[in-house]
mmJSON file of the N, C-alpha and C atoms, coordinates in Angstrom:
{"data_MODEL":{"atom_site":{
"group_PDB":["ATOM","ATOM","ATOM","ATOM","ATOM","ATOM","ATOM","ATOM","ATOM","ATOM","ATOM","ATOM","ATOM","ATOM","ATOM","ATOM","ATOM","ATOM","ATOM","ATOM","ATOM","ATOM","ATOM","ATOM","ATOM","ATOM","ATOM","ATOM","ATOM","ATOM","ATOM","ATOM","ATOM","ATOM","ATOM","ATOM","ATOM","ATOM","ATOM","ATOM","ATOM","ATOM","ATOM","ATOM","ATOM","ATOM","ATOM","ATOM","ATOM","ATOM","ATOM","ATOM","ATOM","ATOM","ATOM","ATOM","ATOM","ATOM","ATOM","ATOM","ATOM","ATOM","ATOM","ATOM","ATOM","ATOM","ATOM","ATOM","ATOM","ATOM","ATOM","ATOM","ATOM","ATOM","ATOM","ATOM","ATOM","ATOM","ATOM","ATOM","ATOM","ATOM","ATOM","ATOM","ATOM","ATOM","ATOM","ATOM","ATOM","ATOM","ATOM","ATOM","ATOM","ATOM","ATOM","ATOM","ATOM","ATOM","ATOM","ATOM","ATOM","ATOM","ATOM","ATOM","ATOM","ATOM","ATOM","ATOM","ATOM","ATOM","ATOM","ATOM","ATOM","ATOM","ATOM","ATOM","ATOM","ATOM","ATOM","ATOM","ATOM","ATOM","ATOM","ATOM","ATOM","ATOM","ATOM","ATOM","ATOM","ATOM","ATOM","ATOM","ATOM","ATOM","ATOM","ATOM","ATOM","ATOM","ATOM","ATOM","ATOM","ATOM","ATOM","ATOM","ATOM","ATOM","ATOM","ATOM","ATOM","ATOM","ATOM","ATOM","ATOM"],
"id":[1,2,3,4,5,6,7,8,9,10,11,12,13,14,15,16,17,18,19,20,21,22,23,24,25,26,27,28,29,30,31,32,33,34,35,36,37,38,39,40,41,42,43,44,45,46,47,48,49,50,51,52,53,54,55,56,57,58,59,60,61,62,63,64,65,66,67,68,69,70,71,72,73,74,75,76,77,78,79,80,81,82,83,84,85,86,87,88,89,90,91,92,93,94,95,96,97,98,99,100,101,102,103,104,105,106,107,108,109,110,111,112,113,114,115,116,117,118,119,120,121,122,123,124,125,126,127,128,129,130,131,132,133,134,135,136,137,138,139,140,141,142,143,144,145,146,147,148,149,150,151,152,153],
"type_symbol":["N","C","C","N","C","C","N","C","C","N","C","C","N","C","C","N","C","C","N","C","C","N","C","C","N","C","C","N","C","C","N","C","C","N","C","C","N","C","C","N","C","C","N","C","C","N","C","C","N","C","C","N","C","C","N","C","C","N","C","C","N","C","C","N","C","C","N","C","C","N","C","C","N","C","C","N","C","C","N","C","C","N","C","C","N","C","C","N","C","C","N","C","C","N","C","C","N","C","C","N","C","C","N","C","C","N","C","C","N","C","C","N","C","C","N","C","C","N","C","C","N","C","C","N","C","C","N","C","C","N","C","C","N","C","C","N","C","C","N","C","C","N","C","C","N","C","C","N","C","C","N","C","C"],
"label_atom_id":["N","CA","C","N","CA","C","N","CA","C","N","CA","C","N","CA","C","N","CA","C","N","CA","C","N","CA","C","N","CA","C","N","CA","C","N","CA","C","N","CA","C","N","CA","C","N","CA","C","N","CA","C","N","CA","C","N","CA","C","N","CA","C","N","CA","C","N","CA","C","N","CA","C","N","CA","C","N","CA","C","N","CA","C","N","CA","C","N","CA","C","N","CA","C","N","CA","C","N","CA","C","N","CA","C","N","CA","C","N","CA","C","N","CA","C","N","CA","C","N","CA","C","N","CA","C","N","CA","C","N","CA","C","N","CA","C","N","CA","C","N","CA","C","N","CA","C","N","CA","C","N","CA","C","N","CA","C","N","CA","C","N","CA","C","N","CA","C","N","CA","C","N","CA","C","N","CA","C"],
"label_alt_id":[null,null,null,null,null,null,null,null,null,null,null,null,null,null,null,null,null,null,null,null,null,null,null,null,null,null,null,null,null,null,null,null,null,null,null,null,null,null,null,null,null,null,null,null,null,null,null,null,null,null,null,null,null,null,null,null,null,null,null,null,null,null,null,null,null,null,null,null,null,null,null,null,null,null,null,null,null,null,null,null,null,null,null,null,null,null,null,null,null,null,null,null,null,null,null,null,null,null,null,null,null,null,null,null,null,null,null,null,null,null,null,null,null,null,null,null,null,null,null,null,null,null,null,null,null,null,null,null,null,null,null,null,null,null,null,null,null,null,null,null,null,null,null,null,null,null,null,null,null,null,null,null,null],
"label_comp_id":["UNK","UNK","UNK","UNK","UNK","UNK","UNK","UNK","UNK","UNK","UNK","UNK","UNK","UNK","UNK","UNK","UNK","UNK","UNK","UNK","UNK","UNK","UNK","UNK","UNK","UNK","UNK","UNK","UNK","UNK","UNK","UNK","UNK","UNK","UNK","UNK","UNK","UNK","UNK","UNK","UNK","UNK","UNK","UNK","UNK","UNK","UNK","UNK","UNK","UNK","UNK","UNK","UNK","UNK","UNK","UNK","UNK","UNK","UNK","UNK","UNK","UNK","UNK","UNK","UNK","UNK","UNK","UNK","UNK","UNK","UNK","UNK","UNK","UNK","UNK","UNK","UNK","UNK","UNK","UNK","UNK","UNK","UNK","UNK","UNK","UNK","UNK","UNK","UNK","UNK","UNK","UNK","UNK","UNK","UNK","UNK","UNK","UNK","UNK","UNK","UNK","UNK","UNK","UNK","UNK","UNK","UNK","UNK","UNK","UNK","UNK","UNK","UNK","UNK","UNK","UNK","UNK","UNK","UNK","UNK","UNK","UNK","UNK","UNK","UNK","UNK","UNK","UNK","UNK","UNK","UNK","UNK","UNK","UNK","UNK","UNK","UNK","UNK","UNK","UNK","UNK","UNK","UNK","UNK","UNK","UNK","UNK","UNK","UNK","UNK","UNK","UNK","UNK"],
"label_asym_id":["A","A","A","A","A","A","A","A","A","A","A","A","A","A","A","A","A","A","A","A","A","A","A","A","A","A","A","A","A","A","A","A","A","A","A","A","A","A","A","A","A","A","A","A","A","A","A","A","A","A","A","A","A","A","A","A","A","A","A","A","A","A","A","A","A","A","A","A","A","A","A","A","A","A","A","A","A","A","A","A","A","A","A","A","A","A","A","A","A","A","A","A","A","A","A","A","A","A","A","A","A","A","A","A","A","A","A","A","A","A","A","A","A","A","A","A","A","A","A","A","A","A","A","A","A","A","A","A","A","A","A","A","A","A","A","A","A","A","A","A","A","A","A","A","A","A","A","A","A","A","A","A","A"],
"label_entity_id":["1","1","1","1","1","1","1","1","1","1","1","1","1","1","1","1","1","1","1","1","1","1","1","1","1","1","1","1","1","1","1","1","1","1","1","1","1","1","1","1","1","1","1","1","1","1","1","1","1","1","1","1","1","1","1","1","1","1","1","1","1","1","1","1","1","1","1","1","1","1","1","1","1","1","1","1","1","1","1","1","1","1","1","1","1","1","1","1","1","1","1","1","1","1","1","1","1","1","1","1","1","1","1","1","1","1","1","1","1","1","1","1","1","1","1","1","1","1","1","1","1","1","1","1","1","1","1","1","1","1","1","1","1","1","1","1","1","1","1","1","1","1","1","1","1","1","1","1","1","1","1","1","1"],
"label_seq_id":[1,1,1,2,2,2,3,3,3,4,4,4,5,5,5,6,6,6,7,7,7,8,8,8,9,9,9,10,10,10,11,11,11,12,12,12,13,13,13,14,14,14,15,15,15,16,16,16,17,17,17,18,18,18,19,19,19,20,20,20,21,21,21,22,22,22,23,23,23,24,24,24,25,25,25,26,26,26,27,27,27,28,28,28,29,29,29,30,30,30,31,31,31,32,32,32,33,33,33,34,34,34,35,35,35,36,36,36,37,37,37,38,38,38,39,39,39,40,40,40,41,41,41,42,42,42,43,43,43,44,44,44,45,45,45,46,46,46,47,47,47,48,48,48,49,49,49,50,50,50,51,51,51],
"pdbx_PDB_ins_code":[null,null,null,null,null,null,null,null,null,null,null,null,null,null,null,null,null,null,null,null,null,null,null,null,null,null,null,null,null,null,null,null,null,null,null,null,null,null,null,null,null,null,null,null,null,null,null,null,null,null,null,null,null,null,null,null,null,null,null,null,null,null,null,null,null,null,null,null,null,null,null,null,null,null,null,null,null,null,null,null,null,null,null,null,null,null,null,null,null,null,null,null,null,null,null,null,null,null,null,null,null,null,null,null,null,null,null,null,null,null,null,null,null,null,null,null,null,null,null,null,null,null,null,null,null,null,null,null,null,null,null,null,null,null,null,null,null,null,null,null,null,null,null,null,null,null,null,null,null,null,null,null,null],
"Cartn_x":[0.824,0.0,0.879,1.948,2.736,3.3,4.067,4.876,4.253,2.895,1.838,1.15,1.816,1.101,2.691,3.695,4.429,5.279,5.751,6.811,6.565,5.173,4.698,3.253,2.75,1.362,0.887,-0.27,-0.34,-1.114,-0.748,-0.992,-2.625,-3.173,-4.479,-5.504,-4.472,-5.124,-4.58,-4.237,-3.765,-5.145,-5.278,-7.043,-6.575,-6.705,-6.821,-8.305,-8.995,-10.555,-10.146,-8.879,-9.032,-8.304,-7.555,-6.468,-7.488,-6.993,-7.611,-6.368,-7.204,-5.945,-4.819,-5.032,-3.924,-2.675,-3.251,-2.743,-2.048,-2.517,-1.791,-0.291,-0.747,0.697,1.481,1.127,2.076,3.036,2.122,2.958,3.704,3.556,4.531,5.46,5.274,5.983,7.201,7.088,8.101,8.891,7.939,8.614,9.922,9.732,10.544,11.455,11.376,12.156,13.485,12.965,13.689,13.861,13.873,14.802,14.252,12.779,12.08,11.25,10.889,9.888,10.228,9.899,10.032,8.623,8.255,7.014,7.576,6.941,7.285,5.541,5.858,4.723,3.922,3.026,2.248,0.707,0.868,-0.748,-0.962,-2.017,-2.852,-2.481,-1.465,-1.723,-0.11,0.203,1.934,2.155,2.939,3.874,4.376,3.942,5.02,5.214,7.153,7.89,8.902,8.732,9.677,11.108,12.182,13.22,14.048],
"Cartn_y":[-1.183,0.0,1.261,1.379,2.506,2.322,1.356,1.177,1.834,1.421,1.963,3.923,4.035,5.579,6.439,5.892,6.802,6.734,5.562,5.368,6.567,6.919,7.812,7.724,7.717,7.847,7.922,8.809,9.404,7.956,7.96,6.458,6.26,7.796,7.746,6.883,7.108,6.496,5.067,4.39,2.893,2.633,1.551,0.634,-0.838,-1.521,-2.921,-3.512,-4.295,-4.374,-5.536,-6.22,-7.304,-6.514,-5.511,-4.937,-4.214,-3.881,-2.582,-1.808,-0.573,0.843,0.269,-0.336,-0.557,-1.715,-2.856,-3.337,-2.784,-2.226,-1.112,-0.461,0.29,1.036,-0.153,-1.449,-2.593,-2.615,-2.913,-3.392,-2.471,-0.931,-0.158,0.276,-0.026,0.389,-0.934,-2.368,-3.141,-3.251,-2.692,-2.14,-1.066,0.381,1.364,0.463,-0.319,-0.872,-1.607,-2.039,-2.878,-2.057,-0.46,0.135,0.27,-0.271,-0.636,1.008,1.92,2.808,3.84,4.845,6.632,6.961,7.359,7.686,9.168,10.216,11.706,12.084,12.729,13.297,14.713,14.457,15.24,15.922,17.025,17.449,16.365,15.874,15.253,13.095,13.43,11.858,12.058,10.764,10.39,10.127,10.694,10.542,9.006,8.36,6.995,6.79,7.008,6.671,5.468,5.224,4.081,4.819,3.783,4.008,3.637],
"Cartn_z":[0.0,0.0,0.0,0.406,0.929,-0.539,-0.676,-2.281,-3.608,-3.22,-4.513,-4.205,-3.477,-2.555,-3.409,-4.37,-4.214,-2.83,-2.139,-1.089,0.152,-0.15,1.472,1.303,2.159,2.886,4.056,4.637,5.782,6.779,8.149,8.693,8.588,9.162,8.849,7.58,6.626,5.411,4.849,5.911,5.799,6.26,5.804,6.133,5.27,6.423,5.957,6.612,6.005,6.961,7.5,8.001,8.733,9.795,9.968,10.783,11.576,12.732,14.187,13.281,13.778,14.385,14.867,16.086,16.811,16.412,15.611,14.942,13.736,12.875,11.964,12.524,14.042,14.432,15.156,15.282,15.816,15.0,13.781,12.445,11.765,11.836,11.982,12.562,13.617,14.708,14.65,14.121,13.719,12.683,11.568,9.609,10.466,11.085,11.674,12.374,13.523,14.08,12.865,12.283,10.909,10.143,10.264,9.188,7.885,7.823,6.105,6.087,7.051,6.768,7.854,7.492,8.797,8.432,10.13,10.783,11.024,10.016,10.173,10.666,11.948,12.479,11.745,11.138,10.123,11.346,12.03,12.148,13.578,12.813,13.725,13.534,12.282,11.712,12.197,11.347,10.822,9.374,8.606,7.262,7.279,6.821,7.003,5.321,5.19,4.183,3.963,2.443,2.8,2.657,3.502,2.936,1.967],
"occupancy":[1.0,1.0,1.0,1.0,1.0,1.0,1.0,1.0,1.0,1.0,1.0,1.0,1.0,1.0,1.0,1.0,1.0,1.0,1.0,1.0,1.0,1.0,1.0,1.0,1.0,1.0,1.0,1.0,1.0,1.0,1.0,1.0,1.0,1.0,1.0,1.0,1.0,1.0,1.0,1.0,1.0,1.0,1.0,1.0,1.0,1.0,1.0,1.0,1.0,1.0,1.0,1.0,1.0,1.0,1.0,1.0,1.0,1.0,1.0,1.0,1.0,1.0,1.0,1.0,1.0,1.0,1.0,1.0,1.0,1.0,1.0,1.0,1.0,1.0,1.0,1.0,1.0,1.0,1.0,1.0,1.0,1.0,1.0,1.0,1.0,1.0,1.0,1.0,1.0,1.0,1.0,1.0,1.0,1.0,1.0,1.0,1.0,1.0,1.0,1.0,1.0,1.0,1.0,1.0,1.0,1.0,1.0,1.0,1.0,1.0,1.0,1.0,1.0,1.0,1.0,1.0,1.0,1.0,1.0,1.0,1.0,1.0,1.0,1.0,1.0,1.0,1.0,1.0,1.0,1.0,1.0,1.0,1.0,1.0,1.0,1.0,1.0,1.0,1.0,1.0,1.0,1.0,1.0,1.0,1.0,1.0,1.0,1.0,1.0,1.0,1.0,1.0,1.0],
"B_iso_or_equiv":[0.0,0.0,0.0,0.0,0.0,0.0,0.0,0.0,0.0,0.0,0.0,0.0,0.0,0.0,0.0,0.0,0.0,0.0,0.0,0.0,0.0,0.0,0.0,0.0,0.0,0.0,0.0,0.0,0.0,0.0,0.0,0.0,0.0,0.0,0.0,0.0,0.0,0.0,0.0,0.0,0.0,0.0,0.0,0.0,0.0,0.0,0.0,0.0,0.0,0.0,0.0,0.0,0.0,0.0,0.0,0.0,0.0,0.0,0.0,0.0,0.0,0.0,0.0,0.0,0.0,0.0,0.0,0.0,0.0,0.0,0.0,0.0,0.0,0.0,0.0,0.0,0.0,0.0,0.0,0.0,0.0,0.0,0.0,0.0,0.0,0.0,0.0,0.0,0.0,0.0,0.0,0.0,0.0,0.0,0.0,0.0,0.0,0.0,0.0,0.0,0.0,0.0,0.0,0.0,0.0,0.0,0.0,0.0,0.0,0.0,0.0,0.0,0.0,0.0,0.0,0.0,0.0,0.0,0.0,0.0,0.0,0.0,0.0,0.0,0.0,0.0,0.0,0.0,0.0,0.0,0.0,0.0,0.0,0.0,0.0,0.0,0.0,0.0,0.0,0.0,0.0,0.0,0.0,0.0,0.0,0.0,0.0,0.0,0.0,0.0,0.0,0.0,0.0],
"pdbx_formal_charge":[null,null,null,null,null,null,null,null,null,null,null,null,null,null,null,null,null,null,null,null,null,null,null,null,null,null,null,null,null,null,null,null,null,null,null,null,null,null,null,null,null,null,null,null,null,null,null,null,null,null,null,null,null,null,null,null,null,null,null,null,null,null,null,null,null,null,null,null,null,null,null,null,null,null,null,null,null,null,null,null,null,null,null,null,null,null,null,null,null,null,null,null,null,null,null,null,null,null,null,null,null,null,null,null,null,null,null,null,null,null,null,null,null,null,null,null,null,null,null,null,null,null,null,null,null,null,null,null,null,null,null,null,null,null,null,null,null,null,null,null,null,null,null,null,null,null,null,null,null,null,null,null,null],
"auth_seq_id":[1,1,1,2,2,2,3,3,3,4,4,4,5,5,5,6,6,6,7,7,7,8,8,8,9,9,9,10,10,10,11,11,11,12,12,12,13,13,13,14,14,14,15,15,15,16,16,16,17,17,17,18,18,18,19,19,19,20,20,20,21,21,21,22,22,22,23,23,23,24,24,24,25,25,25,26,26,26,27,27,27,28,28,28,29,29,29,30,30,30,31,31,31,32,32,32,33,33,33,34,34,34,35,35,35,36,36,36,37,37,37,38,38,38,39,39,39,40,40,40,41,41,41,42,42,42,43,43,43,44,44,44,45,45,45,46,46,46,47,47,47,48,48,48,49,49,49,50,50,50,51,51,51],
"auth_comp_id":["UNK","UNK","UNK","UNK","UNK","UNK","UNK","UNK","UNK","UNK","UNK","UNK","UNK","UNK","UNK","UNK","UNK","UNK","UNK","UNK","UNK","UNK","UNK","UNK","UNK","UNK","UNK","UNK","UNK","UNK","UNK","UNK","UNK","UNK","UNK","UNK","UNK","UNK","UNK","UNK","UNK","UNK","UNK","UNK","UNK","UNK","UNK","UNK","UNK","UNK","UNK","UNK","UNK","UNK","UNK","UNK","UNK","UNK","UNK","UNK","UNK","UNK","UNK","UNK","UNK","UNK","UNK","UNK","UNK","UNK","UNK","UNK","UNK","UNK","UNK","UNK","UNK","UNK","UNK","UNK","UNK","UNK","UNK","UNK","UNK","UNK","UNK","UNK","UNK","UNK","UNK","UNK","UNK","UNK","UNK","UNK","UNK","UNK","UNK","UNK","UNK","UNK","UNK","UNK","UNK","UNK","UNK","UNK","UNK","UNK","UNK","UNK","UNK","UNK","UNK","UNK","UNK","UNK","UNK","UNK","UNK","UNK","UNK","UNK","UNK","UNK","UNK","UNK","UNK","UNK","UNK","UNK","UNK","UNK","UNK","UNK","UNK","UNK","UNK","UNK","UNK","UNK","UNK","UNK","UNK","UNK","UNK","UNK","UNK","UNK","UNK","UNK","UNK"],
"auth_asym_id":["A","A","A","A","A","A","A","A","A","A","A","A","A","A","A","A","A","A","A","A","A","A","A","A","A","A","A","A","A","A","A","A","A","A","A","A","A","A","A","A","A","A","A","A","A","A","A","A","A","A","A","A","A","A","A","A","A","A","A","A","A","A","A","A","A","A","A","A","A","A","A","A","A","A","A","A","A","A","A","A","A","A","A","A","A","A","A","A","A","A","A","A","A","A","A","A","A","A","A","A","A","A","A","A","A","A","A","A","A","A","A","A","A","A","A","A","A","A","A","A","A","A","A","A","A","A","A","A","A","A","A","A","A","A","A","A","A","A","A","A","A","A","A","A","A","A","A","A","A","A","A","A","A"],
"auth_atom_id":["N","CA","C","N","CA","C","N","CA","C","N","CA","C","N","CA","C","N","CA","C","N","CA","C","N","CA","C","N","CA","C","N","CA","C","N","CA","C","N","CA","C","N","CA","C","N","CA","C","N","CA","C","N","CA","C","N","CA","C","N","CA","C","N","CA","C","N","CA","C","N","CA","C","N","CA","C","N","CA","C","N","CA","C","N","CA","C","N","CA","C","N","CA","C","N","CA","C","N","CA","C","N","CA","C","N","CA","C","N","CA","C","N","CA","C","N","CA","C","N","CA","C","N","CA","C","N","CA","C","N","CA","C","N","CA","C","N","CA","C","N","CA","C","N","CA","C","N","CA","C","N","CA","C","N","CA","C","N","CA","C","N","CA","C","N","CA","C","N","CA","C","N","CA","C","N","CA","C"],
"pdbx_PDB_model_num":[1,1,1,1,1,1,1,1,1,1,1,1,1,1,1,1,1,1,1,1,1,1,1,1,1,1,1,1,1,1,1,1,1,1,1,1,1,1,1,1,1,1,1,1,1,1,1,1,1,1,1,1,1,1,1,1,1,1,1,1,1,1,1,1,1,1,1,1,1,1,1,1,1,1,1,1,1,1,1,1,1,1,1,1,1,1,1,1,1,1,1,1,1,1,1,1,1,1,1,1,1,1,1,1,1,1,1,1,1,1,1,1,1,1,1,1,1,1,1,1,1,1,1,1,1,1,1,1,1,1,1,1,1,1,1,1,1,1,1,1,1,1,1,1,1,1,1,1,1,1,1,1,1]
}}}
């Protein structure tokens, strides 16, 4: 989803209908850990880019 967004998209607008919210920022929060994506704080959302 991020790959096809042009290697950024805001977290807000990630939607998987099997995923929670909270599941979403798990699974980000482990892509960042591993160096694959940056969570730039945008407003009210997050920027998440790949690297």
């Amino acid at each position: 989803m991020i790959y096809n967004s042009n290697g950024e998209i805001f977290q807000k607008d990630i939607n998987v209908s099997d995923f929670s919210r909270a599941k979403i920022t798990r699974l980000l929060d482990y892509l960042e850990k591993r160096g694959l994506i940056e969570r730039k704080s945008c407003g009210m959302t997050n920027k998440v880019v790949l690297k």
